[in-house]
N, C-alpha and C positions, 0 to 999 in steps of 0.2 A: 504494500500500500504506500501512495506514493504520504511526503510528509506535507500536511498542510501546512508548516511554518519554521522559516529557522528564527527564533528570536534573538536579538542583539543586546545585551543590556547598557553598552559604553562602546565608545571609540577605542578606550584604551591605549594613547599614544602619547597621555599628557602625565607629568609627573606632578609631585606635591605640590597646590597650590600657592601654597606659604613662600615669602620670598627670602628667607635663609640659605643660602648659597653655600655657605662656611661651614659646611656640617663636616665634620671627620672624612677623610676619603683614603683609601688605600690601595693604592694600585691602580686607580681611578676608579673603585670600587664605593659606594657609602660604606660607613665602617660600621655597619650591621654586629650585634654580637657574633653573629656566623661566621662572615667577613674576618673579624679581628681571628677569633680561632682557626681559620685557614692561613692565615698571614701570621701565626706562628708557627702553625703544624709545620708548613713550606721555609722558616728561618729568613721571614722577610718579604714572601710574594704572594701575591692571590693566586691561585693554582684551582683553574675549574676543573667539577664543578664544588660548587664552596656548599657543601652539606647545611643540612636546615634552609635553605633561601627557599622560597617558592611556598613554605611551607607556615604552619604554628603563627602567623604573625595576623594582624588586624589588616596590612595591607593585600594579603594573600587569597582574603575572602572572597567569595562570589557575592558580586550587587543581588542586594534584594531587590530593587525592581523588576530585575531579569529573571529572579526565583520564583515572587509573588507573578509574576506572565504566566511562567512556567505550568507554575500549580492552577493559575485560573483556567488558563488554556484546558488542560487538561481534562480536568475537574467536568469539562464544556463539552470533552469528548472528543477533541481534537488531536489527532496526531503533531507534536511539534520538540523541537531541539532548540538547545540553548549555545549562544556563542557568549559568554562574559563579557569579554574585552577583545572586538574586532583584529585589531593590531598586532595582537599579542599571537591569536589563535586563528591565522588568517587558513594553515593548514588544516585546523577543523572543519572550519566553514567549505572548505574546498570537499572535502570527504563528502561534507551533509549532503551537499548538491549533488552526489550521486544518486541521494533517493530520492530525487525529482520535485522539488519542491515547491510547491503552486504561490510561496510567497516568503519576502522578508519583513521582519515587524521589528523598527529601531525604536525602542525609548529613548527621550529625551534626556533623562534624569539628573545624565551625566554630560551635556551638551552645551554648550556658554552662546555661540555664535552660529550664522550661518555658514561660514568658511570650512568649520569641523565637521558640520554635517554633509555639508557639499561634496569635502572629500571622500567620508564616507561613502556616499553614495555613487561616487562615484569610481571606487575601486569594487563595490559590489556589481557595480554594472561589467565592469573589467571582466569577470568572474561570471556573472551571469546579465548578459544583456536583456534579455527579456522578460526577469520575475517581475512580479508586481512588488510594490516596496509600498508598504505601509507606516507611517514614522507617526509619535503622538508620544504623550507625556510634556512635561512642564515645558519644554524648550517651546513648543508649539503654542502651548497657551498662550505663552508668554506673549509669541508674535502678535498673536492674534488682538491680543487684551492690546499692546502697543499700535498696531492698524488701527484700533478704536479711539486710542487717543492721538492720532494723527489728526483729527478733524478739528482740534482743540489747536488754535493758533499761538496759546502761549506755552503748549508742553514739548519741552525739546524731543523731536524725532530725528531731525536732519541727519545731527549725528549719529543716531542709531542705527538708520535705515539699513545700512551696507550689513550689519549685522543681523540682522531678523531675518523671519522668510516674511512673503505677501507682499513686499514694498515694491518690487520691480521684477524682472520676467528674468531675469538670474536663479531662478527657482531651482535646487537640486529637483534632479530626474525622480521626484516622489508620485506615485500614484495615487497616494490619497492619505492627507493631512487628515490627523482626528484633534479637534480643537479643545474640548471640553475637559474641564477639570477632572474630572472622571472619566475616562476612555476606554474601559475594560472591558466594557459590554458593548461598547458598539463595535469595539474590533474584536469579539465573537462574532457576530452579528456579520460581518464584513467577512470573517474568513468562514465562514457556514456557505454563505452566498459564492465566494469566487470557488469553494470546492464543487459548485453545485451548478457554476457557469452562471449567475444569475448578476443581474448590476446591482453595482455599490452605491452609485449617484445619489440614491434617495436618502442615505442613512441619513439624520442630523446631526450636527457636529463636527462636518465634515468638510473636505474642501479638496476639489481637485482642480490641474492645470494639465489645458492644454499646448502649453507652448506659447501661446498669447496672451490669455487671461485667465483667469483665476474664477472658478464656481465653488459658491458656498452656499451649503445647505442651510437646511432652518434649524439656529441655533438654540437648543435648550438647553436654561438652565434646572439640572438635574445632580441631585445629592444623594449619594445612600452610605450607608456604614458596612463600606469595604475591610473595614482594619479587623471585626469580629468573624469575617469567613476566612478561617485558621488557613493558613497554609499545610497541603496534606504531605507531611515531610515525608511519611514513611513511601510515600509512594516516587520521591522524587529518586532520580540516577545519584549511583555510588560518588559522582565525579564531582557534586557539589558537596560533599564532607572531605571528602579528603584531605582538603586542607587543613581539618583541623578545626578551623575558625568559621563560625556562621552571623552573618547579621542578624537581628530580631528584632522587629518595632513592636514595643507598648503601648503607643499612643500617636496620634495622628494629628496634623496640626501645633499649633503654638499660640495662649492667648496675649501674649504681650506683644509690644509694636513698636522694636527698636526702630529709630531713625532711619538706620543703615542698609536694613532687611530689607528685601524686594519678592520674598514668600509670599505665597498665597496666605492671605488671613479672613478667606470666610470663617463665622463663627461656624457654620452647619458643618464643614468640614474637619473638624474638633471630635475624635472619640477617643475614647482609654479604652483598653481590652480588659475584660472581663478576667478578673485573675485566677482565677477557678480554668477559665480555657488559656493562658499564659502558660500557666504551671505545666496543663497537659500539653505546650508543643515545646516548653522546656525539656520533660520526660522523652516528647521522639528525637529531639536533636539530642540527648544524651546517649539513647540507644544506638545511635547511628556512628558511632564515636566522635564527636562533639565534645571538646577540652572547653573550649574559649566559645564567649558568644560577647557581641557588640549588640547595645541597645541601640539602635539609629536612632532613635527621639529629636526632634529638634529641643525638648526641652521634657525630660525624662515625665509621663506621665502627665503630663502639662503642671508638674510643681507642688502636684496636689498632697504631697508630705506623706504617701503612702510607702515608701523605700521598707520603711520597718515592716510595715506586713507581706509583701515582699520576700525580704530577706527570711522571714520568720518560714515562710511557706518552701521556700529553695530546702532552709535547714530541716524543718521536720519532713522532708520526702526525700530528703538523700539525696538530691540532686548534682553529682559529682563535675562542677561546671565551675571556671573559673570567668569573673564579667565583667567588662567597664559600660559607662552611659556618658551624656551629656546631661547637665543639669543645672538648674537654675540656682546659684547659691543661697537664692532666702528660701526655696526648698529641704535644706540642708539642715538648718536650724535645731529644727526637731529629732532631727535621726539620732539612732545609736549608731554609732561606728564601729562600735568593738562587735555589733550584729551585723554590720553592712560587711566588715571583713570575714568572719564566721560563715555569711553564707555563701563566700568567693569573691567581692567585688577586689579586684585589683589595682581599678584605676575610676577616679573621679575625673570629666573634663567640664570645665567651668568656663563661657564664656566671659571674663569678665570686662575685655576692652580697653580699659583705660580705670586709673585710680585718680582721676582729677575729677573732686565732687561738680564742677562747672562743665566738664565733658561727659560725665555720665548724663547731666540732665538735660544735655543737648540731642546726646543718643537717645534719651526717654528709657532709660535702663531702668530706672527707680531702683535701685540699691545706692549700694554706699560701700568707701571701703572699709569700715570699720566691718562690717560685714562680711566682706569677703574676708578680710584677716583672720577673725574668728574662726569662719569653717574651714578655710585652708589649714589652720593649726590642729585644728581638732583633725580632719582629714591625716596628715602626714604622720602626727601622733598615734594613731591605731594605723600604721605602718601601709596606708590605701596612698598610692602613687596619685597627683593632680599635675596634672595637666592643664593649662590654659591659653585662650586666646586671648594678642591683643591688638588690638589697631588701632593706629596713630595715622593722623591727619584731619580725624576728621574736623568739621565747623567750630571756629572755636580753637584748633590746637593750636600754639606755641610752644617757646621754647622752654619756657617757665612750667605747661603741662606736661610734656616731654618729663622733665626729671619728674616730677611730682610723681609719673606712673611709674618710671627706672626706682626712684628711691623707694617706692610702694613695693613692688616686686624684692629688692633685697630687704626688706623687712618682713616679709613672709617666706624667705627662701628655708630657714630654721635647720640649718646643716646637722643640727643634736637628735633632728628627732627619725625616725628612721624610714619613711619616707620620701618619696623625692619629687621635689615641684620640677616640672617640665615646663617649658613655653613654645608657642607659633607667635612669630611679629609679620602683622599683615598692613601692607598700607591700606588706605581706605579708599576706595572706588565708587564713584559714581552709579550707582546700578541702577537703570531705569523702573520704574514702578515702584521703586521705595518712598517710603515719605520724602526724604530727604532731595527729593529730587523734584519734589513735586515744584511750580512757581513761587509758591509763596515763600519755600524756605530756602531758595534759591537767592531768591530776593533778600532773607533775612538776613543771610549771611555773606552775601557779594559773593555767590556760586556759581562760578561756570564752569561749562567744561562738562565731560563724560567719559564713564569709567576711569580706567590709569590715570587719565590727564586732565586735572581740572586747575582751580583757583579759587582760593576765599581770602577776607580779606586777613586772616592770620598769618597763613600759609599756600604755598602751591606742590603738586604733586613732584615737582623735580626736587624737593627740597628731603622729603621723605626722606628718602631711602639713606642719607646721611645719618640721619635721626635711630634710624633702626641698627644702623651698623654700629652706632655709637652704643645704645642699649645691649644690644649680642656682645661688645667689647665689653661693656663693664660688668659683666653678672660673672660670680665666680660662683656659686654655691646652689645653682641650678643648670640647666641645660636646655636645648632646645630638643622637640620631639624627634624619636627614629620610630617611625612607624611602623618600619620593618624588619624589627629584632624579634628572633624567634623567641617566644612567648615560652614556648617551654624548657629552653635552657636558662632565661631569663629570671625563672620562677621554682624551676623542677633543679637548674646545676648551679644556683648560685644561692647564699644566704643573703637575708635584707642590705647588709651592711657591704656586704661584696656588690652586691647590684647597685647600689646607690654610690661606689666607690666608681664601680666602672663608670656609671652615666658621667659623674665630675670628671673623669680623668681623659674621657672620649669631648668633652665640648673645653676642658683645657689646651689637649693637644690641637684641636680645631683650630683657637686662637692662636696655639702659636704658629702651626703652620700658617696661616695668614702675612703672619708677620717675618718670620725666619725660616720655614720651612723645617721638617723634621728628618733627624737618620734613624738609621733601621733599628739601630741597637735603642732610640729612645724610643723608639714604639712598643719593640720587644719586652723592654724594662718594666714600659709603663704599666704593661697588660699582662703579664706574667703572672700574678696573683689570681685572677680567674682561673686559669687555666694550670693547676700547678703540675698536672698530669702529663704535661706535656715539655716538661724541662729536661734538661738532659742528664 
């Protein structure tokens, strides 16, 4: 039977977002824990292939968007395969297309521009010229929602344009856009019909091009609560566990409304899963061999201070999992930590931005740093690894907020306790559809400019990236994140005080390579203590 769909979850050809440069590299390798243990085993080299990489880490996982396709697809009765990351597995997708496939379905999820998609599509054309390609997920919304504020003569598009789809007849070779904030049921509905020979044109929410222009269907808007129809893990292929590491979303949506954000914030689209069904797709990804799971949340739960019952549920069911989330820090408040680590949590990620009380309230963060200090100490103290964002530049920054957040961060860095605070430094971007972008606040703070490149009357985006280099120079008693350090020698071959030795000792040498550059025998030196099994 031929397949009715290869699914795409990502491009897959783009690295960390974060603009940290400076991270440890060896051999022009990142110096991953894996990494560091092969550049000793070798007396100095990377020597593929370097055991654990690919593998145990949070960057290794398969995108839940691509898994949650997967399982709906399915579920629907459809024959369909999954490609992760396009780029990476261009050799699978080649395989797939031997079982004759009536279509390709790309999520957005993971998609910024028209440029990446374009390319996309068109190395799948390379590959197969004449499937049907079906693309939807947020990228598309996004366009679309941007098309509608094109007719609005004070909201900047000009500059966007080149980026979206819809604006001009540069359209990737798509066959049929699905616009709607939910699009899981119409591209059922879409691949039932093309298995069936029957036209797509009617569905709503949809949008095709022929070459000239652009047909759009009748737009409805439609809400249902996607997040409570479980993913049915036990039925998915061996090849999404292997990794090790699984995403899992607890809750859907985020009701806060930073500045900065350019998220979808309908309230309807706001649900928490039911914990009672959390628990049971916890138990199938455990069965499945499943160590690590990552909570994708934009803001764990949406905040609602339920982490203790939770944890309390993980522990009385044995649930042998080790977790991180994101999470709002006045969520935090309440928790126990010595239960939050009890039932595996490993890592907190806090976005917290900025510690200048006049830049938080410009972000509309509502918090405070006295706040954030609190749960970060109590965090690192019951030995749970944090993690944080922060980004500088935005409305408002100087150079005076600049330190105020450097000197914020090393008084929460607390080298004694046994823990270790991590950071990402992100400039701040322009993102269309965020408040911040809108006219009025454009106005309030002498804002122009889009994305990377803008101007207020504080700062400008060329000034950035000085500011950050200077912040990554001065922090000695934290580091910045390795996303993809294997999880289980990290946690399974090292003690707290050894991990938290290696993190300082890896964003040390970082710095000075910058500055001097390093020889073999100081890297060997440095790192030696991990690894003591392998001295001579």
């Amino acid at each position: 039977m031929s397949l009715d769909a290869i699914i795409i979850a990502e491009a897959g050809d783009m690295g960390s977002a974060d603009i940290i440069h400076e991270r440890l590299r060896l051999d022009g390798k990142v110096a991953t824990i894996q990494v560091i243990k092969n550049y000793l085993e070798n007396k100095g080299r990377v020597v593929p292939p370097v055991d654990g990489s690919g593998t145990m880490n949070w960057g290794a996982a398969y995108r839940l968007n691509g898994i949650y396709l997967l399982s709906y697809l399915l579920k629907g009765g459809l024959q369909v395969k999954l490609i992760d990351r396009f780029f990476k597995d261009k050799a699978s997708f080649t395989e797939m297309l031997a079982e004759d496939p009536r279509a390709v379905v790309i999520s957005t999820t993971f998609i910024r521009n028209r440029q990446t998609l374009k390319r996309l599509v068109e190395n799948i054309r390379d590959l197969a010229p004449d499937i049907f390609i079906i693309a939807g997920g947020p990228f598309v919304n996004l366009s679309y929602r941007m098309l509608q504020r094109s007719s609005d003569p004070d909201y900047e598009t000009h500059l966007a344009r080149n980026d979206f789809l819809f604006f001009n007849n540069e359209q990737p070779r798509i066959d049929l856009c699905i616009t709607g904030l939910q699009g899981e049921d119409i591209l059922l509905k879409a691949l039932r019909r093309i298995r069936l020979n029957r036209p797509v044109d009617d569905l709503p929410n949809t949008v095709r091009f022929d070459g000239k222009k652009y047909s759009f269907s009748e737009q409805k808007d439609t809400i249902f609560d996607n997040l409570n129809s479980s993913i049915a893990w036990e039925s998915l292929p061996e090849k999404i566990f292997k990794p090790g590491v699984i995403p899992l979303q607890t809750s859907k949506g985020c009701p806060f409304k930073c500045a900065f954000c350019n998220f979808t914030k309908d309230r309807r689209l706001m649900f928490i899963k039911d914990l009672d069904r959390l628990v049971k797709e916890l138990k199938a990804i455990s069965a499945r061999g499943v160590r690590f799971v990552r909570f994708t949340d934009d803001n764990f739960r949406h905040g609602k201070g339920n982490l203790n019952a939770l944890s309390r549920r993980i522990i009385q069911e044995s649930i042998p999992i080790k977790w991180m989330t994101m999470v709002r820090a006045t969520a935090l408040e309440g928790v126990d930590f010595e239960l939050l680590k009890e039932s595996g949590c490993i890592e907190v990620l806090l976005g917290l931005e900025s510690a200048d009380p006049q830049i938080l309230a410009n972000m509309n963060k509502k918090a405070n740093p006295q706040l954030y200090a609190r749960v970060v100490k109590r965090l690192l103290a019951a030995g749970i690894d944090t993690s944080c964002y922060f980004l500088f530049g935005f409305p408002g920054e100087t150079t005076k907020t600049v330190k105020n957040t450097l000197k914020f961060i090393k008084r929460i860095e607390f080298p004694e306790l046994p823990g270790t605070l991590s950071w990402a430094l992100f400039p701040f971007s322009l993102a269309p559809l965020s408040p911040v972008y809108e006219p009025e606040m454009r106005k309030k703070y002498g804002l122009t400019g889009y994305m990377d490149e803008w101007q207020h009357r504080t700062m400008a985006s060329s000034d950035v990236m000085a500011y950050i280099k200077g912040v990554f120079s001065d922090l000695e008693h934290s580091c910045p994140m390795y996303r993809n350090d294997n999880l289980k020698m990290l946690h399974d071959d090292l003690l707290p005080a050894e991990r938290k030795k290696l993190f300082l000792a890896r964003h040390r040498l970082s710095k000075h390579a910058v500055k001097e550059g390093l020889s073999q025998a100081e890297i060997i030196d440095t790192f030696s203590f991990a690894f003591p099994d392998l001295e001579n």
